[in-house]
C-alpha positions in Angstrom: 4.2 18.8 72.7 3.8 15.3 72.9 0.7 15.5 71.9 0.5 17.6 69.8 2.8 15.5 67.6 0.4 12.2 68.4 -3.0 14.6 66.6 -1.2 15.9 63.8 -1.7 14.1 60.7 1.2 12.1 59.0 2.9 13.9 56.4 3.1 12.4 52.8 6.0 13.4 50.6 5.6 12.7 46.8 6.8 10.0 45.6 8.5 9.5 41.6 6.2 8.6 39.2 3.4 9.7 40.9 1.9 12.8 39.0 1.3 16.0 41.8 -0.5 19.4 42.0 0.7 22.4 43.2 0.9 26.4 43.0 2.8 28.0 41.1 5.5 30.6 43.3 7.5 31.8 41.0 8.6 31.7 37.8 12.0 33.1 36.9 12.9 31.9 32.5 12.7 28.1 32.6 12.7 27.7 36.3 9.8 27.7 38.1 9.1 26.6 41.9 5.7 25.1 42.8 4.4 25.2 46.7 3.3 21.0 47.4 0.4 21.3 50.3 2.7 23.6 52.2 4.5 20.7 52.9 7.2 20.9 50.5 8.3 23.0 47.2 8.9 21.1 43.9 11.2 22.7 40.8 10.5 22.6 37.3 13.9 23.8 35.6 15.4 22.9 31.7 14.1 20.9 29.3 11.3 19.2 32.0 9.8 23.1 31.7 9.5 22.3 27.7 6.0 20.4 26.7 4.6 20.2 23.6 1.4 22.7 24.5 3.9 25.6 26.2 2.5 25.4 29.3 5.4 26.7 31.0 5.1 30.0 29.2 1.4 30.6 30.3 1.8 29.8 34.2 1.9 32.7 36.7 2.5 33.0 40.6 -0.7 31.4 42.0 -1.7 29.1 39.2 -2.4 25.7 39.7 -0.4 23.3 37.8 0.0 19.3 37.6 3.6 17.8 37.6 5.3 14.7 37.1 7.6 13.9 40.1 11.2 12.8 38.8 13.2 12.9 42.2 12.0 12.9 46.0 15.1 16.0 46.5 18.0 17.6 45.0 20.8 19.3 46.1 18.4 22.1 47.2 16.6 19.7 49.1 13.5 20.9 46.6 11.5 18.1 44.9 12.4 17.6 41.3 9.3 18.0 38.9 8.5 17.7 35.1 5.8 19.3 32.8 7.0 17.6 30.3 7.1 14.2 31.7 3.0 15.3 33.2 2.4 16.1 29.6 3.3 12.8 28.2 1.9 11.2 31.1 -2.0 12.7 30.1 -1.0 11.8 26.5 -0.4 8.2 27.4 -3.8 8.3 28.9 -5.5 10.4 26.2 -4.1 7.4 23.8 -5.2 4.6 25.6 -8.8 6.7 25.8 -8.1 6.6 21.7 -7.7 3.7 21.3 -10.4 2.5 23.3 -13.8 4.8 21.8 -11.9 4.0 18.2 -11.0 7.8 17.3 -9.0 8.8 14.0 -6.4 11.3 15.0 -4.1 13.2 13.2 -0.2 12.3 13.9 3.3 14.4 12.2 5.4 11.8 10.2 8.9 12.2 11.6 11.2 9.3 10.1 10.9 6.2 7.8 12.5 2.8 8.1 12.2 -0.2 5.6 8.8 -1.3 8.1 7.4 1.5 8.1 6.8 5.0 9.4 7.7 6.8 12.6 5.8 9.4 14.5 6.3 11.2 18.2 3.8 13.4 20.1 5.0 14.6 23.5 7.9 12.7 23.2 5.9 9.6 22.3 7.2 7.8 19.5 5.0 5.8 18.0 5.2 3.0 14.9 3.4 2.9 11.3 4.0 -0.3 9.7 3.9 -0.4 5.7 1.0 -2.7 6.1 -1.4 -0.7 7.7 -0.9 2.5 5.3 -3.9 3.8 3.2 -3.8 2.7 -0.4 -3.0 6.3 -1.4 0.4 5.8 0.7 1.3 1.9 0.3 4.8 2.2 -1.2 3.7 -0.2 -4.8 7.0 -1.2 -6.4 8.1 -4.1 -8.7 9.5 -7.0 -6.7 9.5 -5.1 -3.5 12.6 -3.4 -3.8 13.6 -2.7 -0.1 15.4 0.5 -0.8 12.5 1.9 -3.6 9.9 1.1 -0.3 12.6 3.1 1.9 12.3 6.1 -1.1 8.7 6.0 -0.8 8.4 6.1 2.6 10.5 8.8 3.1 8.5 11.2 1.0 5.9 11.0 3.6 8.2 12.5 6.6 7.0 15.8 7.6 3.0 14.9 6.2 0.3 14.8 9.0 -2.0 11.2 8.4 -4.9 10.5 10.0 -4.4 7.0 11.8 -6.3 4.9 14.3 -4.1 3.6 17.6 -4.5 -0.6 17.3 -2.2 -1.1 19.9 -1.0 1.0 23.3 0.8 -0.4 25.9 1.8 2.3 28.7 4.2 -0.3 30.3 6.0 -1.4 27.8 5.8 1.8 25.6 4.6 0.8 22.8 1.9 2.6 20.4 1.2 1.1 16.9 -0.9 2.8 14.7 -2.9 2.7 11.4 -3.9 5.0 8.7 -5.5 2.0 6.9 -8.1 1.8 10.2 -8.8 4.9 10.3 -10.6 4.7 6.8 -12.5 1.2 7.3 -15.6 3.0 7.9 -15.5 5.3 4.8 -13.9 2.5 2.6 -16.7 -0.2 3.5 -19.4 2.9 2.8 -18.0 3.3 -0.7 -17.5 0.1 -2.0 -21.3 -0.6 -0.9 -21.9 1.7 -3.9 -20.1 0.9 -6.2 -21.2 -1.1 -9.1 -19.4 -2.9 -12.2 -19.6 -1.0 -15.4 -18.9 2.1 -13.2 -16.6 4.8 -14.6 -14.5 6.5 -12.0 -11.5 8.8 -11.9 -8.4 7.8 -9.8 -4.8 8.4 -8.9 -2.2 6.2 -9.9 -0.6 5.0 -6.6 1.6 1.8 -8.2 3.1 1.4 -11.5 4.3 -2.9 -11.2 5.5 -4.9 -14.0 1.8 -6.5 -13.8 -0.3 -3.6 -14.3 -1.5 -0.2 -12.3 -2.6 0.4 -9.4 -5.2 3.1 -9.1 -6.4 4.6 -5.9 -9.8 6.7 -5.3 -12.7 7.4 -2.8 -10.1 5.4 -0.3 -10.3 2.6 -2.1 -7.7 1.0 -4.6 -8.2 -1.5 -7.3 -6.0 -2.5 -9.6 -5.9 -2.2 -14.1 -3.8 -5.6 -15.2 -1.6 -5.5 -17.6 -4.0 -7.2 -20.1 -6.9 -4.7 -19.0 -4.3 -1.6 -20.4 -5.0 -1.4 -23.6 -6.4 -3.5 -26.8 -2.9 -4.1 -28.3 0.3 -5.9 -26.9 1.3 -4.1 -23.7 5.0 -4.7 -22.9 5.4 -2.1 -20.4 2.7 -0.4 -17.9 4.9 2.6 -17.4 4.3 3.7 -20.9 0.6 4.4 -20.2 1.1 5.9 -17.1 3.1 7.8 -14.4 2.8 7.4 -10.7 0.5 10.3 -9.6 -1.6 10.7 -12.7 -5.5 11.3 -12.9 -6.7 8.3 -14.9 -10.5 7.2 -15.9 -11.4 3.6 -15.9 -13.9 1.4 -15.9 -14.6 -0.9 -12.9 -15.3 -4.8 -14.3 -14.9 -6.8 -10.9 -15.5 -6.9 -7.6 -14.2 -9.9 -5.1 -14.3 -8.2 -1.4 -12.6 -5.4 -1.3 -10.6 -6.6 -4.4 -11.8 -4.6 -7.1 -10.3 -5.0 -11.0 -10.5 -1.6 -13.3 -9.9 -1.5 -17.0 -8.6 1.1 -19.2 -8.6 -0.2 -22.2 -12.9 -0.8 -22.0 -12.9 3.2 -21.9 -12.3 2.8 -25.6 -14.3 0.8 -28.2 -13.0 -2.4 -28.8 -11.3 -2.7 -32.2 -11.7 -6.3 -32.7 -15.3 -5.8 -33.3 -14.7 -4.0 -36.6 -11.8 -5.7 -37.3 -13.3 -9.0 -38.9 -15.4 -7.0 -41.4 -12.1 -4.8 -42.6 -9.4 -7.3 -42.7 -10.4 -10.5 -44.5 -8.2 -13.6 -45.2 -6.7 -13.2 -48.4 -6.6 -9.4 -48.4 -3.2 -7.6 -48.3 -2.5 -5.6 -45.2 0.8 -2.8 -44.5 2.1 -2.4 -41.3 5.3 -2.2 -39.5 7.5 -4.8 -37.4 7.6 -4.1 -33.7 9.7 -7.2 -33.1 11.4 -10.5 -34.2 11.7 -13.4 -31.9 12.4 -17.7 -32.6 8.3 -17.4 -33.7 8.6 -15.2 -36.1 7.8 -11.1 -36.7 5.2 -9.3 -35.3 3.7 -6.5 -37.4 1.7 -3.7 -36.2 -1.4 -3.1 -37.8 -3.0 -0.7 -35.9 -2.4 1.7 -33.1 -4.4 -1.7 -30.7 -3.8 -4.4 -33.6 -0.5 -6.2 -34.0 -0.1 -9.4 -36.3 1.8 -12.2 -36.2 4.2 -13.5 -39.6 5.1 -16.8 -38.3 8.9 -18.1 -38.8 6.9 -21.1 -41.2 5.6 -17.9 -43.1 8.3 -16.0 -44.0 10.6 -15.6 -47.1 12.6 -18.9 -46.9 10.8 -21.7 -44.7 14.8 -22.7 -44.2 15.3 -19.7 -41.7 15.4 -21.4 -38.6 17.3 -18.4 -36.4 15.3 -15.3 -36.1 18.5 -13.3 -36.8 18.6 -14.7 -40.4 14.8 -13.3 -40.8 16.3 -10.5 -43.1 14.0 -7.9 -41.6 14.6 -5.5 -39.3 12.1 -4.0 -36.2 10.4 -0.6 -37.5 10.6 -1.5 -41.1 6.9 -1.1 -42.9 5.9 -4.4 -44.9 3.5 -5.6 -47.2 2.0 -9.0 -45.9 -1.2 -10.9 -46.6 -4.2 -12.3 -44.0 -4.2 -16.2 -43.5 -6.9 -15.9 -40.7 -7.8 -13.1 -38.4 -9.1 -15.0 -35.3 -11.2 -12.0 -33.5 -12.1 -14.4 -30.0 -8.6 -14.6 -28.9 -7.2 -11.1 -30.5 -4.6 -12.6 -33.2 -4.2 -12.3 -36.6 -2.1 -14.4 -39.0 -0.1 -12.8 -41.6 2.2 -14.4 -44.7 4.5 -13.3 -46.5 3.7 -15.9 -49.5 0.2 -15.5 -51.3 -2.4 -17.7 -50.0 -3.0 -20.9 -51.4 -7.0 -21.8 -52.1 -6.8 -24.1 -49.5 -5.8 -21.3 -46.7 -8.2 -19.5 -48.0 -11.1 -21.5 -47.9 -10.1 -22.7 -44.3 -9.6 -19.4 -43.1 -13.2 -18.4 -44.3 -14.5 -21.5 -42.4 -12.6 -20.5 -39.0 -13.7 -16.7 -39.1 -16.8 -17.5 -39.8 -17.0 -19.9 -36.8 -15.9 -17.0 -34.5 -18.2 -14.6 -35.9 -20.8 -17.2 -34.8 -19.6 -17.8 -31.1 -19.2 -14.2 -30.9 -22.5 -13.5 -31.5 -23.5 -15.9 -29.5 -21.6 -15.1 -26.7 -23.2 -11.1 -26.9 -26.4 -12.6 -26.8 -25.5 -14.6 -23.7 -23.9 -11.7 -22.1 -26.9 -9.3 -22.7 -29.0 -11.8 -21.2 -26.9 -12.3 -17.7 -25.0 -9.8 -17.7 -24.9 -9.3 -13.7 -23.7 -13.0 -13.2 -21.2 -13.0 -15.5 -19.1 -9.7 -14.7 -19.4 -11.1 -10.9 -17.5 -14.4 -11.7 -14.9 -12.8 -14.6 -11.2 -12.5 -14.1 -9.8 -14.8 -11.2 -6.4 -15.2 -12.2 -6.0 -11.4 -11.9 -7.6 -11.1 -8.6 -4.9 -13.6 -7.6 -1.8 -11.3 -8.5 -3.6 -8.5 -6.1 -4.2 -11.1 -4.0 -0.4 -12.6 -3.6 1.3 -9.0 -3.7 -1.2 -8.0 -0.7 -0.7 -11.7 1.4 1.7 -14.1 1.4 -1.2 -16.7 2.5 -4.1 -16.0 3.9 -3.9 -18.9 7.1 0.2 -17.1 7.6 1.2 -13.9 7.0 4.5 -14.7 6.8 4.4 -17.2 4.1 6.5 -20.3 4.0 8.6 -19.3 7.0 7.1 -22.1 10.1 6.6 -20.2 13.6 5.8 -21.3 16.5 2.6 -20.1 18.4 4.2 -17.7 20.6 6.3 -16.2 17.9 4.0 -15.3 15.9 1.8 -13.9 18.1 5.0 -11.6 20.0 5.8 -10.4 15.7 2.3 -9.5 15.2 1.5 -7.8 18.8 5.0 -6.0 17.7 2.8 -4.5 15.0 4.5 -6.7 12.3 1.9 -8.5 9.6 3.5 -9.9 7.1 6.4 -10.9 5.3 7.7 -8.1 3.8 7.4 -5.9 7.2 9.5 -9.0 8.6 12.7 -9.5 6.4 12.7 -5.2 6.4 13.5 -5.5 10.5 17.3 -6.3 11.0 18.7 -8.8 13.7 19.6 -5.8 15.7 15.9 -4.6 15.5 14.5 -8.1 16.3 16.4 -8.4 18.9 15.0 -5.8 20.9 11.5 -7.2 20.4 10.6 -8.7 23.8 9.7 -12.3 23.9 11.7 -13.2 20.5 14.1 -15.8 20.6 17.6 -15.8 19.2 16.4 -19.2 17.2 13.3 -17.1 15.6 16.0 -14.5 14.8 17.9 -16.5 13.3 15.0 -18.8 11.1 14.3 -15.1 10.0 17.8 -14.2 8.9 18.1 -17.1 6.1 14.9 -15.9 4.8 17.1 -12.4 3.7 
């Protein structure tokens, strides 16, 4: 007997954690018992029976079948097992394998938070910060209202998104992803072709006090609020609605910055406008509004003049609520100078003295001159010039995207190590930041109470 014990091999029970394969024995509802090397006999019962892929309801006696071991023995002295701890286990690995070979997958959007989006496969839940959505999903709102960004995040709960997995962590459980990864390749493809003076059709995905934002072909550009339409804009909502099919014309390109225009889907009305309205001439329109410079008439549906306070019926009116005019009342005024370069025109309510007159003449016909010129230049480098146009508006895009480009997180001054635990936390930038609350910070490993608190006066 002796030796018999000494010659037989040692015998190795499961241990927890590890992941085990067995044969099914039977399977009685949501309990089923699984022969272990006909060593020992494992138990899959209640919720660990539940995975995401029903395995549990395709098993029969003699099947194999992989487990998750959650206790070494129970009551029963049987080894407790999961499938659905096994299942999230291979899901880990299948993520890791993701995130590795760079795969787009497709992931169910099952709550929002002022950062961002959360998702859960197998039990998994994973993170979506606002700054790595798509274009067609970045909640745009005017001065990034927290609880608008909250509205517009959590119209997206339920939606399936294709996303890339930019950070995995098994032991820590962490799983970041990005929807805005997942369409590098087919946004650097098309904005290879595209080309100023291109028309395209978009969706409006942002309606801001400083224009539109307009997504298509995975790409978004934005339409400033001076690029709307010929006339005096005063309010980009009035031109559009969030969702709607617009055509526009692309006039810059800075990276993968791109400016639209609406308005240059129309003819220009300041070209004709020098040869209809001349200085001296008599012109009816009606008063949009009355401010300490005077009243502003419109003209046109895209051409509004100005009457200024010096020009008006008594030059001792000094308060524009003594003007004795009133907004949409239709007047009779008269053209000191319609200056076509900078899209004004200068209306009186007095007749014009020969002296206007004459000087007016000499200023119009001036800018007729450098206009002419300045087509002719154009024509002639055309390329160049619509490369280099329009900085100041690539700037806006450019501050409402980054706080700064060297830190994310604008003026706030972190240390090294901070910023790299925020940003391996999957958070980017400032507005991600200031969304997290103390009690959310907190639980980020490696951030210190001082950090926490630095961020907290920023709110």
């Amino acid at each position: 007997m002796d030796d018999l014990l000494v010659d037989s091999p040692i015998l190795k029970f499961p241990k927890p954690g590890s992941i085990v394969e067995g044969k099914v024995i039977t399977i009685r509802k949501n309990r089923v018992l699984v022969d272990l090397d006909g060593v020992s006999t494992g138990v899959i019962a209640g919720r660990e029976a539940v995975d995401s892929t029903g395995t549990v309801q395709t098993l029969n006696a003699g099947d194999d079948v992989s487990a998750f071991v959650l206790e070494p023995e129970n009551d029963e002295g049987l080894i407790v097992l999961s499938l659905r701890r096994a299942s999230q286990h291979r899901t880990w690995k299948r993520f890791v394998e993701v995130h590795d070979n760079k795969e787009v997958i497709d992931v169910k959007i099952t709550d929002a938070n002022k950062g961002g989006l959360l998702v859960e496969v197998d039990g998994i839940k994973g993170f979506l910060p606002v700054s790595q959505l798509a274009p067609k999903h970045y909640p745009r709102v005017n001065g990034a209202d927290s609880a608008k960004i909250l509205q517009r995040l959590q119209s997206l709960i339920g939606k399936t998104i294709s996303c890339r997995v930019i950070n995995v962590d098994f032991d820590t459980k962490k799983l970041v992803l990005s929807e805005k990864a997942a369409f590098y390749e087919q946004r650097k493809q098309a904005l290879a072709k595209l080309k100023i003076g291109d028309i395209i059709e978009g969706v409006v995905s942002g309606v801001v006090n400083f224009g539109l934002f307009v997504t298509f072909n995975g790409l978004e550009g934005l339409v400033h609020i001076s690029e709307i339409a010929w006339g005096h804009v005063d309010d980009p909502s009035n031109f559009a609605k969030l969702g709607d099919k617009i055509r526009v014309k692309i006039i810059g390109i800075d990276g993968e910055k791109i400016s639209l225009s609406l308005k240059k889907m129309s003819d220009n009305p300041w070209e004709e406008i020098s040869k209809q309205l001349l200085p001296g001439s008599q012109v009816k329109g009606k008063i949009t509004r009355i401010n300490e410079f005077g009243a502003f008439v419109e003209i046109s549906d895209d051409i509004n003049g100005l009457i200024h306070v010096s020009e008006l019926n008594d030059p001792r009116v000094t308060e524009s609520d003594d003007y004795n005019l009133e907004v949409g009342a239709s007047i009779h005024s008269n053209i000191i100078n319609v200056d076509v370069d900078n899209h004004r025109i200068s209306l009186s309510l007095f007749e014009l003295s020969e002296e206007q007159l004459k000087h007016a003449k000499k200023a119009q016909d001036a800018a007729k001159a450098r206009n002419k010129a300045k087509k002719a230049e154009s024509r002639k480098d055309e390329p160049k010039k619509a490369e280099s146009f329009d900085d100041k508006k690539q700037e806006v895009v450019k501050q409402e995207e980054n706080s700064s480009t060297e830190n994310p997180f604008g003026d706030l001054k972190l240390s090294k190590k901070a910023f790299e635990v925020l940003t391996g936390a999957g958070i980017s930038n400032l507005t991600d930041l200031l969304a997290k609350s103390d009690d959310e910070l907190s639980k980020i490993e490696g951030l210190t109470d001082a950090t926490i608190r630095k961020i907290s006066k920023l709110r």
